[in-house]
N, C-alpha and C positions, 0 to 999 in steps of 0.2 A: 269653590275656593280650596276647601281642603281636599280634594282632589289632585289638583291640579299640583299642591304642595305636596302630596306625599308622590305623587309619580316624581317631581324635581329629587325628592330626595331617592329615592328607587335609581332615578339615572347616576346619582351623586356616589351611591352606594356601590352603583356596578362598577361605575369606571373608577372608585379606588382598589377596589378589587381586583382591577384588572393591573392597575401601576402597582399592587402589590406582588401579584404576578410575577412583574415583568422585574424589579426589583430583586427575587429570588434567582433572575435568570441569571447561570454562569457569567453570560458573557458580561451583564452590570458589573457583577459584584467583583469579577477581574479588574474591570477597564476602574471603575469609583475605588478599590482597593489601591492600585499601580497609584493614584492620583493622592490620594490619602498617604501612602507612605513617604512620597514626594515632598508632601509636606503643600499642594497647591487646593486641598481641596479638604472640606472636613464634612464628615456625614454624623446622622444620630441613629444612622438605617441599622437596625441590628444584624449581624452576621458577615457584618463587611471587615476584612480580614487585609492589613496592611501586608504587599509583598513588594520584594524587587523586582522580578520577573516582566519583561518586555509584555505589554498587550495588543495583541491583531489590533490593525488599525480597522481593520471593518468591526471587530467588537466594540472596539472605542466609539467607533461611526454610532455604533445599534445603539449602546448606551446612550449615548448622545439627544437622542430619541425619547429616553426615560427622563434624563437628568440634564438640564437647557444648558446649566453649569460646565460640562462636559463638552457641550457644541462652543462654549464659548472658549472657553481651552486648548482646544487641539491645534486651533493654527497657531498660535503660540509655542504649543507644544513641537507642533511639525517644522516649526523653524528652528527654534534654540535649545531641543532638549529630544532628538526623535530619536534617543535612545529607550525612552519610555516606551517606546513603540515598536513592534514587528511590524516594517514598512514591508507592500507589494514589491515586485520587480516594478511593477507597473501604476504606479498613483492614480487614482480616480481624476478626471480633468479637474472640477471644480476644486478638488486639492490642491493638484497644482497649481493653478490660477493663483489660488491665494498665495501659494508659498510664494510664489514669482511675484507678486504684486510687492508683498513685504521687504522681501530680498532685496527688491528693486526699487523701491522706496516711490512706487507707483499707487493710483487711486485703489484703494480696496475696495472689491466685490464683495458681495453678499454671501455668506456660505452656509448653505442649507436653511437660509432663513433669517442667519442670526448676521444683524448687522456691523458694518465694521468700528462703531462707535461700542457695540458691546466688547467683540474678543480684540481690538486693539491692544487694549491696557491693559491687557493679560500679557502681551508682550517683552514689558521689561520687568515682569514681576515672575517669570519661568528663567529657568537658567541660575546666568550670572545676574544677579537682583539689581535692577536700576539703568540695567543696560540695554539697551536695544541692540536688534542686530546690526553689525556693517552689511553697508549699502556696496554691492558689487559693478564696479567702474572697471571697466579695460581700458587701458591707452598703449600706443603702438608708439615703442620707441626706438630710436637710433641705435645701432651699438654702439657708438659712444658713450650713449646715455647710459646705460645698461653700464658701462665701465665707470663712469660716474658715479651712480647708484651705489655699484661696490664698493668704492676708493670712500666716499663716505658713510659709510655704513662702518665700515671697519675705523674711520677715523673721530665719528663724531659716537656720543652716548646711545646708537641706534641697533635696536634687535633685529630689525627688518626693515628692505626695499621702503614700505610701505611708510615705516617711522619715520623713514629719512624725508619722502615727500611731505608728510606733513608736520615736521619742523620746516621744512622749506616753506610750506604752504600759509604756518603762523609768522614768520619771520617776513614773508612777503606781506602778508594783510596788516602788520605790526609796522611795515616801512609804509603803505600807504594811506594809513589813517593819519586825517588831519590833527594836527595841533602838537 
């Protein structure tokens, strides 16, 4: 029995030795710093140093690894704030995936494990706080339309194309509801 207990603690011993490790590594203490100055993440890890500075989205990845917090973050982050971040030329797929699900207001995938009931709600809480991202729609319209657009844009309280539809879009659901 006491055997058995002190090997448990011997394995317990090693592997925080090892997170401790891993915790001094540059690339943590970048990616949990970037995140901490942000204001979206708070550690008690000593030596983690608040910067502005963009971090490697694969450091952020590796971190991620260290710290579950950090995998729960990043697609949040990679949608509304990927300034935090030195993006590839080229995104990892399963990156993409998620950005493209969110953007698109499609079923989220799983990223790296972490499911989309954990980094959802990090979503309107990155960025501008409360807000979620616009959902990207194309529509193909007439030139007409597109003259239309303008003519009210410039006549009604509208910043953009986009405003004008959706005063159209409330004043139409507002004409169709009952009573």
């Amino acid at each position: 029995m006491t055997r058995g207990r002190d090997d448990l603690q011997a394995r317990a011993r090693k592997r925080l030795r090892a997170l401790r490790r891993k915790q001094r590594d540059p690339r943590f203490r970048n990616a949990m710093g970037r995140f901490v100055a942000e204001g979206l993440l708070e550690t008690t890890i000593e030596g983690i140093r608040p910067h502005e500075k963009p971090v490697p989205l694969d450091d952020a990845l590796w971190a991620g690894g260290v710290e579950p917090r950090i995998m729960e973050l990043l697609p949040a982050v990679l949608v509304k704030k990927p300034s935090l971040l030195r993006l590839p030329k080229e995104l990892p797929a399963d990156v993409a995936e998620v950005i493209h699900a969110i953007r698109h207001g499609k079923a989220a995938p799983s990223f790296r494990g972490v499911p989309p009931e954990q980094y959802l709600p990090w979503v309107p809480a990155v960025g501008r706080k409360g807000k979620s991202p616009s959902v990207l729609k194309s529509f193909r319209f007439q030139h007409e339309d597109v003259l239309r657009l303008s003519r009210l844009r410039k006549n009604l309280p509208a910043r953009s194309d986009t405003a004008v539809i959706r005063m159209a879009l409330e004043l139409l659901e507002a004409s169709t509801q009952p009573g």
